[in-house]
Structures are given as C-alpha cells and as structure tokens.
C-alpha positions in Angstrom: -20.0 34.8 21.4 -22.0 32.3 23.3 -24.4 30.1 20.8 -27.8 28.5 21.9 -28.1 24.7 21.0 -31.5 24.2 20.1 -32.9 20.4 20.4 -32.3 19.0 17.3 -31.4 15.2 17.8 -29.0 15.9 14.4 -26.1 17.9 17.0 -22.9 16.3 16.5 -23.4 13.9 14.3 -23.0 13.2 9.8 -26.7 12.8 8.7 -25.5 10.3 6.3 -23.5 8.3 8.0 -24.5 9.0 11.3 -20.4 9.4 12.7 -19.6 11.9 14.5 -18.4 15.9 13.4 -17.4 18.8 15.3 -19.2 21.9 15.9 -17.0 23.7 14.5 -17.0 21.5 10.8 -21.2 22.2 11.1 -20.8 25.6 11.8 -18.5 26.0 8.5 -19.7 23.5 6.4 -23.0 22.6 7.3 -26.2 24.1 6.1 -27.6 27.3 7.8 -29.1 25.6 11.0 -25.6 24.0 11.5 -26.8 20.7 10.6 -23.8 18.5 8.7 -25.3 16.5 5.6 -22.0 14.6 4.9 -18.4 14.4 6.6 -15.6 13.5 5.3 -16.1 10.0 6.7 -18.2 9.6 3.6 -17.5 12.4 1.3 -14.8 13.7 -0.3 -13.3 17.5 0.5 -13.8 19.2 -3.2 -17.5 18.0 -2.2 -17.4 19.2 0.7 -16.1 22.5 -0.2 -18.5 22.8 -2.9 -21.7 22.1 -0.2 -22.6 18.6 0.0 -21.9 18.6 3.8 -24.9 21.9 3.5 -27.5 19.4 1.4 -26.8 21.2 -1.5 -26.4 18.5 -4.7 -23.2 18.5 -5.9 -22.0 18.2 -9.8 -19.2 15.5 -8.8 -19.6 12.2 -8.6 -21.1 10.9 -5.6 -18.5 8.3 -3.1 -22.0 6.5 -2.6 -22.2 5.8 -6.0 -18.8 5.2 -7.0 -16.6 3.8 -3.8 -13.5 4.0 -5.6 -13.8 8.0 -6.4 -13.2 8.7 -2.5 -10.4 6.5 -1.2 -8.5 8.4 1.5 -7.1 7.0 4.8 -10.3 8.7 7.0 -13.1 7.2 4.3 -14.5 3.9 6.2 -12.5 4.1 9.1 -13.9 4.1 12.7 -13.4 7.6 13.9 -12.7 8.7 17.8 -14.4 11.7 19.1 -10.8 13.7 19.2 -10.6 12.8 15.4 -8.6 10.6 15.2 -8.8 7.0 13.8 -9.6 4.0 15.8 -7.3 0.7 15.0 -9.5 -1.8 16.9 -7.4 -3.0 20.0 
C-alpha cells in the first residue's frame, strides 16, 4: 500500500525536539495524522508505549521535568538519519 504525504512541515521530524524519526516510528507511535509528539531522543519507551509520542499526557514522570528519570545511551545524543549515534569526528 502506497501512502500520500500530505504537506505538513512536521514529516520526519520529533515535535519536541525537532530530531529526526522514521516513518515507520510515526506511523506506529504517533498520533492519527502520523505526526510524532516525542522520540525516544527525549522520552522514555514505557512513555512512549503508553502515547506521549501521540500527544496524549502521560501519568509518568516527564524526562523534561526530571532529566535523571530518562538516562539511556540515545537520550541527548546527536542522532544520524540511519539511527545511529553520531560521535563528533
């Protein structure tokens, strides 16, 4: 199945922290115009899973407030386009 892209400026992209996420993470976590609200750039995954990434408020505690409560390897880190993580040189 072929899917039109319509021309939202969102496509591709966290609208938090503006890196950048697969279609394929919008399509399965993002809200029903496939638009991703958070990635796991900036969120953690039992957030994710519970619908942050779809705008929908979640009863965790936010990374944004609380840095420490989301400390994995990919949280902060320049991210390539393949997904993996960019070391600078």
């Amino acid at each position: 199945m072929n899917r039109q892209i319509g021309g939202s400026d969102d496509r591709g992209t966290c609208r938090h922290c503006n890196r950048h996420v697969s279609d394929r993470f919008q399509s399965v976590f993002g809200d029903q115009d496939d638009v991703a609200h958070r990635c796991l750039g900036c969120d953690c995954f039992r957030r994710i899973s519970r619908g942050s990434a779809a705008g929908v408020d979640v009863d965790l505690v936010d990374p944004s407030d609380q840095p420490n409560r989301n400390r994995g390897a990919r949280v902060g880190a320049t991210i390539r386009t393949d997904g993996g993580e960019f070391d600078g040189n």
